[in-house]
C-alpha positions in Angstrom: 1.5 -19.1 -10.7 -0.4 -17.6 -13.8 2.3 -16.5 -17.1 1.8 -12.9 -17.6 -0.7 -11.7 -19.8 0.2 -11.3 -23.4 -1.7 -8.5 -25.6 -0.3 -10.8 -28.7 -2.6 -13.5 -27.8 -5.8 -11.5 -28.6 -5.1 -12.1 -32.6 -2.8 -15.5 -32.1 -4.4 -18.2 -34.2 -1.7 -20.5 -32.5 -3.4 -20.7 -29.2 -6.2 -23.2 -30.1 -3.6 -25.5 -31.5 -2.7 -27.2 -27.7 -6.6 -27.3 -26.9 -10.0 -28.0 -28.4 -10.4 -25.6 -31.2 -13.5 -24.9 -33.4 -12.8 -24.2 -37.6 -15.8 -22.1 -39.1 -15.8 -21.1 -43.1 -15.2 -16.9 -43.8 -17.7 -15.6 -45.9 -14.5 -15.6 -48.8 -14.3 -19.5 -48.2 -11.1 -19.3 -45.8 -10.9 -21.3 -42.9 -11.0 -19.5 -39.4 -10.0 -21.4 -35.8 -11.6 -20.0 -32.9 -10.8 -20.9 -29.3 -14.4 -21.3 -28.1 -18.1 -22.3 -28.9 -19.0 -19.1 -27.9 -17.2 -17.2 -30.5 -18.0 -19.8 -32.9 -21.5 -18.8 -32.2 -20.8 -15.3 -32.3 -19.0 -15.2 -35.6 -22.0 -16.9 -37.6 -24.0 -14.9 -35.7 -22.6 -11.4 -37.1 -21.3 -13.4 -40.4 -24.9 -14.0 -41.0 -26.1 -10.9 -40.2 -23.8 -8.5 -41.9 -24.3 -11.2 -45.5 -28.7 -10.3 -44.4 -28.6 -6.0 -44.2 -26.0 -6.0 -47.0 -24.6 -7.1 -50.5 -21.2 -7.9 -51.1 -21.2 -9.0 -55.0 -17.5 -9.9 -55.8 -14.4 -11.4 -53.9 -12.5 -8.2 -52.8 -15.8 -7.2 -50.7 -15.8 -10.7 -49.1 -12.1 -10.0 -47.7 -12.9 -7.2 -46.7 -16.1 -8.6 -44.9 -13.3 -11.5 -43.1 -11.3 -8.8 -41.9 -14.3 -6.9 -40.4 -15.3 -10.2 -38.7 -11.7 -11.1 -37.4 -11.4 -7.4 -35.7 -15.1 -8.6 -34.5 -14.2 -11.4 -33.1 -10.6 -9.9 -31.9 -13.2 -7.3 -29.7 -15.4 -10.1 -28.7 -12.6 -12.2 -26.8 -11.2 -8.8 -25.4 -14.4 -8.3 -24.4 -14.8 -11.7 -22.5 -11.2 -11.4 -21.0 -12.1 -8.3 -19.4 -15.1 -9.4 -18.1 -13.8 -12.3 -16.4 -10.4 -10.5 -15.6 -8.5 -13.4 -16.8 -7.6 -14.7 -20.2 -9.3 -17.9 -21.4 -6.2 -20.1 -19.8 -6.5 -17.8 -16.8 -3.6 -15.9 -17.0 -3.5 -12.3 -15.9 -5.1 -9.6 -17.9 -3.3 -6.5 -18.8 -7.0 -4.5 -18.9 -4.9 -1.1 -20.0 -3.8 -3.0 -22.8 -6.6 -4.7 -23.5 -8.8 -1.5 -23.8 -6.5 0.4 -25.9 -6.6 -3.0 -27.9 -10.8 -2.6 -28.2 -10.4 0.9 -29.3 -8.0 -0.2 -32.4 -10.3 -2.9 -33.0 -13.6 -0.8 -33.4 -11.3 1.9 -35.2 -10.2 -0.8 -37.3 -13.9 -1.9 -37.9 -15.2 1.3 -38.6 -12.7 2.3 -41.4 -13.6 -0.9 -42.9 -17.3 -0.2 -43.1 -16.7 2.9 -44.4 -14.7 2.0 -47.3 -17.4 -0.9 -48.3 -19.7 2.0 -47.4 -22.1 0.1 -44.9 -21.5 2.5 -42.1 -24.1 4.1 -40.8 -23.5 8.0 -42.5 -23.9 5.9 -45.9 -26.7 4.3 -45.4 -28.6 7.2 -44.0 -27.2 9.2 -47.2 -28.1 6.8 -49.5 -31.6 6.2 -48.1 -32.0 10.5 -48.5 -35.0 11.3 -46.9 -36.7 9.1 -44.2 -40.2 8.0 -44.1 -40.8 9.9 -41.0 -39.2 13.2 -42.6 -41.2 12.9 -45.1 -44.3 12.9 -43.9 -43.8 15.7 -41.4 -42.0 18.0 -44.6 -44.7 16.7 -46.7 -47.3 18.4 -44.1 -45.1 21.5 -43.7 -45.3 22.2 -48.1 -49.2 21.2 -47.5 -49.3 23.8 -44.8 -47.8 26.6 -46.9 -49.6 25.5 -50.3 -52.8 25.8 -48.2 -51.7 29.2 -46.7 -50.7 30.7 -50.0 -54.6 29.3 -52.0 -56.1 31.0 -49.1 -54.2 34.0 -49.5 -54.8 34.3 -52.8 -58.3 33.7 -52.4 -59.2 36.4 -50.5 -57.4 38.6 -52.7 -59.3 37.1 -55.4 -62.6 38.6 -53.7 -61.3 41.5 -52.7 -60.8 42.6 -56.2 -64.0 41.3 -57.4 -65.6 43.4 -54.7 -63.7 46.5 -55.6 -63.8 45.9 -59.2 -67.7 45.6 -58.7 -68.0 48.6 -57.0 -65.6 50.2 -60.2 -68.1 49.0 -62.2 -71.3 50.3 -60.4 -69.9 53.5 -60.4 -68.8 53.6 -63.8 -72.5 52.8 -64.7 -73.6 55.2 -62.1 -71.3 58.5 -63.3 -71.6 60.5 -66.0 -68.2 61.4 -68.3 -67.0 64.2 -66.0 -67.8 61.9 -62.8 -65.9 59.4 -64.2 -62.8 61.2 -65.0 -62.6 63.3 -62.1 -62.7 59.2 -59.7 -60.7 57.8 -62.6 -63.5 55.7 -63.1 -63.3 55.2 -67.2 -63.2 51.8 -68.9 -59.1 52.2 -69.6 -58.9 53.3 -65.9 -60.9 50.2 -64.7 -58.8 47.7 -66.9 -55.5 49.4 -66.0 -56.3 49.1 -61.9 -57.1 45.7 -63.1 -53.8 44.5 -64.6 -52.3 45.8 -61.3 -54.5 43.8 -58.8 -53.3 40.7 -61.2 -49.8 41.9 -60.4 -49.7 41.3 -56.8 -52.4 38.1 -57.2 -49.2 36.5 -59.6 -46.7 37.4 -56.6 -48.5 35.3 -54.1 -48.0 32.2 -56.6 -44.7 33.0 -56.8 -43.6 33.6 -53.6 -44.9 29.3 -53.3 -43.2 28.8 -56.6 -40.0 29.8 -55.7 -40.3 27.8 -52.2 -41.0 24.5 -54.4 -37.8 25.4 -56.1 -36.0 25.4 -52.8 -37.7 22.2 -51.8 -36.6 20.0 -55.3 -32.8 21.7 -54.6 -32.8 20.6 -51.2 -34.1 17.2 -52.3 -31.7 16.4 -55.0 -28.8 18.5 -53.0 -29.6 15.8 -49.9 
């Protein structure tokens, strides 16, 4: 008859110690025994990897790296015990146990990636805006620069128009006419400095927006 399951085993270093066994080096330089090939394989597999998409410079970060990979490989043989509904000597699986086990070890995981800050909401802060993001919010200020030259274009001619027809009938009027349609020089460059007014509030209407845009950008 199969021994009852214990949850202890998951992390006991012990149980290799009456079977074949299989050492591998921690990224610190600490020797590790693990029970099978399998997690042998699996443990340079995310050993490498984690050494690949980050840099650990000094020896605190490398413990901390070993205890990611031992909660790692803790979850991997969890993982295979559940599957096979049996423990690797074949003794009965507590699989209540064992899950509540797998969520301590991805808790445990997480926190640690978090305080090395690989985890995912770093990585994404730290790399700020993405390529994709870019391009489509570079499109959208392109959009609105585009819409705000056009707008001030045709307010450009529209007071070149009117201010040619200001002119025409300033040339056209005698000094009563052009009193009475407030059609004098002063009047003419006075209606002038107003149409300006409203030509500079277009441009800063976009100003301000690229001001929003650089706080955003800095802000994250």
């Amino acid at each position: 008859m199969n021994q009852d399951f214990n949850i202890g085993n998951i992390m006991d270093e012990d149980e290799a110690d009456d079977e074949e066994s299989f050492e591998v080096t921690s990224p610190s330089g600490a020797k590790v025994t693990l029970m099978t090939i399998d997690e042998l394989e699996h443990y340079n597999r995310i050993a490498d990897r984690y050494r690949q998409d980050n840099s650990f410079k000094n020896i605190s970060d490398l413990l901390e790296l070993d205890r990611i990979l031992t909660f790692e490989i803790a979850a991997y043989r969890a993982s295979q015990w559940l599957t096979m509904g049996e423990d690797y000597k074949g003794r009965k699986i507590n699989a209540n146990e064992l899950q509540k086990s797998l969520d301590i070890f991805s808790r445990e995981i997480r926190g640690i990636k978090k305080d090395l800050g690989i985890d995912k909401a770093t990585r994404d802060k730290d790399q700020g805006e993405s390529v994709a993001d870019y391009v489509k919010n570079l499109g959208v200020r392109a959009k609105e620069w585009g819409i705000t030259r056009n707008k001030q274009a045709v307010r450009a001619i529209t007071i070149l128009m009117e201010l040619r027809g200001l002119i025409t009938l300033y040339e056209n009027s005698n000094a009563a006419e052009r009193k009475e349609f407030n059609a004098n020089l002063e009047d003419i460059v006075g209606w002038l400095k107003d149409q300006f007014k409203e030509f500079d509030e277009i441009d800063a209407a976009l100003r301000e927006n690229q001001q929003y845009w650089i706080r955003t950008e800095i802000n994250g």
